[in-house]
C-alpha positions in Angstrom: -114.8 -114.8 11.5 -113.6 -113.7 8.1 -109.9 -113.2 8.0 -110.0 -111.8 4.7 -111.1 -108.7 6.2 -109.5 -105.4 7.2 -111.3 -104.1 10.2 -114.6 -105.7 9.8 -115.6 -104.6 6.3 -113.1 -104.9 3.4 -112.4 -108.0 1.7 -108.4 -108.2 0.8 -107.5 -110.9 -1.4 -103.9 -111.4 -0.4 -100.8 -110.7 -2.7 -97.9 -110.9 -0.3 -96.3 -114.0 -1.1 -95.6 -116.3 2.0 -92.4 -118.0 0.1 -91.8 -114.9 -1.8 -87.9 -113.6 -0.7 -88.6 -109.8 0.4 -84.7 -109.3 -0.1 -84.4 -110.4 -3.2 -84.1 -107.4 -6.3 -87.9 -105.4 -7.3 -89.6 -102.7 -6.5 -92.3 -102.5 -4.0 -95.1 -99.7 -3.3 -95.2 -98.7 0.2 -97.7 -97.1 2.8 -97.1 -97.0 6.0 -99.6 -94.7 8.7 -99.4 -93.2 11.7 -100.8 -94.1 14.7 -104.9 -93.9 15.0 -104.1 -91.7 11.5 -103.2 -88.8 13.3 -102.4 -85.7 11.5 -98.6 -85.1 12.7 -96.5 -84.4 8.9 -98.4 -81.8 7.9 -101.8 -80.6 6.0 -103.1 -80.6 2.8 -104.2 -76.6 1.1 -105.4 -76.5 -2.0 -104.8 -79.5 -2.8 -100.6 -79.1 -2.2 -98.7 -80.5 0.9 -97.6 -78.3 3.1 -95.1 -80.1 5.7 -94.9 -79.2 9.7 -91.1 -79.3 10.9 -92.1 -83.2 11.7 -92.7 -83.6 8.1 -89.3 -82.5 7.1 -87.8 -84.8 9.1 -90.3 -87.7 7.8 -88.8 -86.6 4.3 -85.0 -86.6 5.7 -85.0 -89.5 7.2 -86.6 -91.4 4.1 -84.1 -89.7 2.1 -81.1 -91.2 3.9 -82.4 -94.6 3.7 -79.7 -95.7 0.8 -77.2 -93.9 3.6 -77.5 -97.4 6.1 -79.4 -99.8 3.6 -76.3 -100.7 0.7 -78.8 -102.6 -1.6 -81.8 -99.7 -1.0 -82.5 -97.0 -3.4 -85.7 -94.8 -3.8 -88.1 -93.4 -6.7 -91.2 -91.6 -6.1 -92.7 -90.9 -2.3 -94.7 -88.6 -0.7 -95.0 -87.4 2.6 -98.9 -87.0 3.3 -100.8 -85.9 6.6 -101.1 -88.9 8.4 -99.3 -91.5 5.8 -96.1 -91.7 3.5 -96.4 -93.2 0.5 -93.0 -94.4 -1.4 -91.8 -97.1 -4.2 -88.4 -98.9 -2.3 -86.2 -100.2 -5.0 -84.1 -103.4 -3.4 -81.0 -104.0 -5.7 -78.6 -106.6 -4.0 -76.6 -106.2 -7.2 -75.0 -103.0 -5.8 -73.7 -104.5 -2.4 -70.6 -106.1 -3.8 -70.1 -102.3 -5.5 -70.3 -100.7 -2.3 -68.1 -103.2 -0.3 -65.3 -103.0 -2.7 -65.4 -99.0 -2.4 -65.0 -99.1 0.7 -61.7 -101.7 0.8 -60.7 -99.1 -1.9 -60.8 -96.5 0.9 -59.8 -98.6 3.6 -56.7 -98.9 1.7 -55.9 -95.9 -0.5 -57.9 -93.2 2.2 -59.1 -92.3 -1.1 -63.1 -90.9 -0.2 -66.0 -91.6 -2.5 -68.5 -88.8 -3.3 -70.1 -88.0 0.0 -74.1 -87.3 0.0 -74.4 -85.0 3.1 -78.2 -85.0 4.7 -80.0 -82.5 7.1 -79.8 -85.1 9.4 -76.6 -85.6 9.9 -76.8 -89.2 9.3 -73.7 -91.4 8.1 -73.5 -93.9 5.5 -72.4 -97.2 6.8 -69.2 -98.9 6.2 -68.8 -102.3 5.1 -65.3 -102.8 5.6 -64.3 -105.7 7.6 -68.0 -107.1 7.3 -69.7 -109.0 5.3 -72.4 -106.4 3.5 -75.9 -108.4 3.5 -79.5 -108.2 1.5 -81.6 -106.3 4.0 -85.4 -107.2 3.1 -88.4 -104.5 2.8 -89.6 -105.1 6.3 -86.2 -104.6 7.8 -85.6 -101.3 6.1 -89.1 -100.0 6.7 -88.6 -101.1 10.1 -85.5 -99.0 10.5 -87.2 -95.8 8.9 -90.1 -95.9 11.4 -87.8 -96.4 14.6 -85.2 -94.1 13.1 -87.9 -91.1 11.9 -89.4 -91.2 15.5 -86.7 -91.1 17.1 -85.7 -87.8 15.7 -89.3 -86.2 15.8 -89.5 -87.1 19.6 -86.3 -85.3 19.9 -87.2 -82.1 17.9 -90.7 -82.4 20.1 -88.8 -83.3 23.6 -90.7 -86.1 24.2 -89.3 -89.1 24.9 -90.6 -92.8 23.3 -94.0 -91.4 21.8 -95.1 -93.9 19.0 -96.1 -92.2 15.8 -96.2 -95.1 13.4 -98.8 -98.0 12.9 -96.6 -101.3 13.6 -98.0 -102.5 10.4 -97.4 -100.7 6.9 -98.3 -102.4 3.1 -97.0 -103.0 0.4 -97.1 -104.2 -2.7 -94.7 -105.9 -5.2 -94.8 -103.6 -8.4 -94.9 -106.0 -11.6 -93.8 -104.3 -14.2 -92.9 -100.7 -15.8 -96.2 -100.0 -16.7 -97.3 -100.5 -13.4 -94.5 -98.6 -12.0 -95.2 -95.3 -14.1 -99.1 -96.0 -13.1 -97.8 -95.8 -9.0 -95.7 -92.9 -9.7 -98.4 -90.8 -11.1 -101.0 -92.2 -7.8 -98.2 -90.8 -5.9 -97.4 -87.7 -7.3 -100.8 -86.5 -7.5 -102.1 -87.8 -3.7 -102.9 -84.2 -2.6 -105.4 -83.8 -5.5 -107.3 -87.0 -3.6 -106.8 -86.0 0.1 -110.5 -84.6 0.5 -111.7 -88.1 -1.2 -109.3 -90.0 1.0 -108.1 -87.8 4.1 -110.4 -90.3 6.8 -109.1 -93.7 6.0 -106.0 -93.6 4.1 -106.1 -97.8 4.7 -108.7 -97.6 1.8 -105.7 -96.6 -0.4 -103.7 -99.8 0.7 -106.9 -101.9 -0.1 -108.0 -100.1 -3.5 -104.8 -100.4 -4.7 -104.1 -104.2 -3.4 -101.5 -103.5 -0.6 -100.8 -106.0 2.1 -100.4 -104.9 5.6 -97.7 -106.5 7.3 -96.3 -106.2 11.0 -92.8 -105.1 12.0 -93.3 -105.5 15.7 -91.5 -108.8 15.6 -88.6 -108.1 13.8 -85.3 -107.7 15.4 -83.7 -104.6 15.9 -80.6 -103.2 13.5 -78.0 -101.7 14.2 -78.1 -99.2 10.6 -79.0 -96.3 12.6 -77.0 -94.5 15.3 -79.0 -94.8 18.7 
């Protein structure tokens, strides 16, 4: 059996580094897909996104990200039918920032400039912790729990998976290759008739790795 092959027919030649530090600072290009590539976020009319209420909270709950994961920020995404695609920025140079803020407030009751969020979400407190390097998997992990958690609530259902437990990703080398990702992202709708069927042939043409979350422990960055 080939193991170099994603579901019977592609070839991948792997990228994913297996001692490559996914905590460490860089920016990496992320797709994750929902389950059996379901259309749940939305549909695509000529050629522009339009989001269902689902969608919104896909987009929200991405958004807030940087709210519970102190060395996370975010650049370019897009919130597609039945995938997201998004460039996660990890930057462990801001967690020492962020916990010294916060012993500024602990002691002063001084408040830092508050980003407020449809969601309702808060940003979490380092104060009497230790602030730590979360890795890629960690933080996607939290998105996907997090984001269907809140659309099962809007839908009153109760633990319905929307996410594949794998998503890819790939480690973006430089600035050209950054601005060359931004553009693929930006204009994904103009594709969606080419690529609506099998959005795993993205993660393939463009040399993303899938990787599983299942195993990972949970964390406690979002609210239950």
């Amino acid at each position: 059996m080939n193991n170099n092959k994603f579901q019977g027919k592609y070839r991948i030649d792997s990228i994913r580094l297996n001692d490559f530090d996914y905590s460490k600072n860089g920016a990496y290009f992320v797709t994750i897909c929902t389950r059996n590539n379901e259309y749940i976020w939305g549909n695509v009319n000529d050629q522009l996104m339009n989001m269902t209420r689902q969608g919104e909270i896909v987009k929200e709950c991405w958004l807030a990200l940087p709210l519970h994961y102190c060395n996370c920020t975010l650049d370019e995404f897009i919130v597609m039918p039945n995938h997201v695609h998004g460039v996660v920025i990890i930057n462990n140079d801001i967690i020492e920032t962020s916990f010294k803020q916060d012993n500024i407030v602990a002691e002063t009751g001084l408040k830092p400039d508050t980003v407020v969020v449809e969601t309702g979400l808060k940003p979490v407190s380092t104060v009497g912790r230790v602030a730590k390097p979360y890795s890629l998997s960690e933080i996607i992990r939290g998105f996907k729990t997090f984001s269907a958690r809140k659309v099962n609530e809007y839908q009153n259902t109760r633990g319905k998976p929307f996410w594949q437990e794998r998503f890819y990703d790939r480690i973006v080398r430089n600035e050209d290759e950054l601005n060359r990702i931004r553009r693929y992202i930006v204009e994904n709708p103009l594709k969606w008739e080419l690529e609506k069927n099998n959005p795993e042939n993205i993660c393939i043409e463009t040399g993303l790795k899938p990787v599983s979350t299942i195993r990972l422990q949970k964390q406690g960055n979002f609210d239950e």
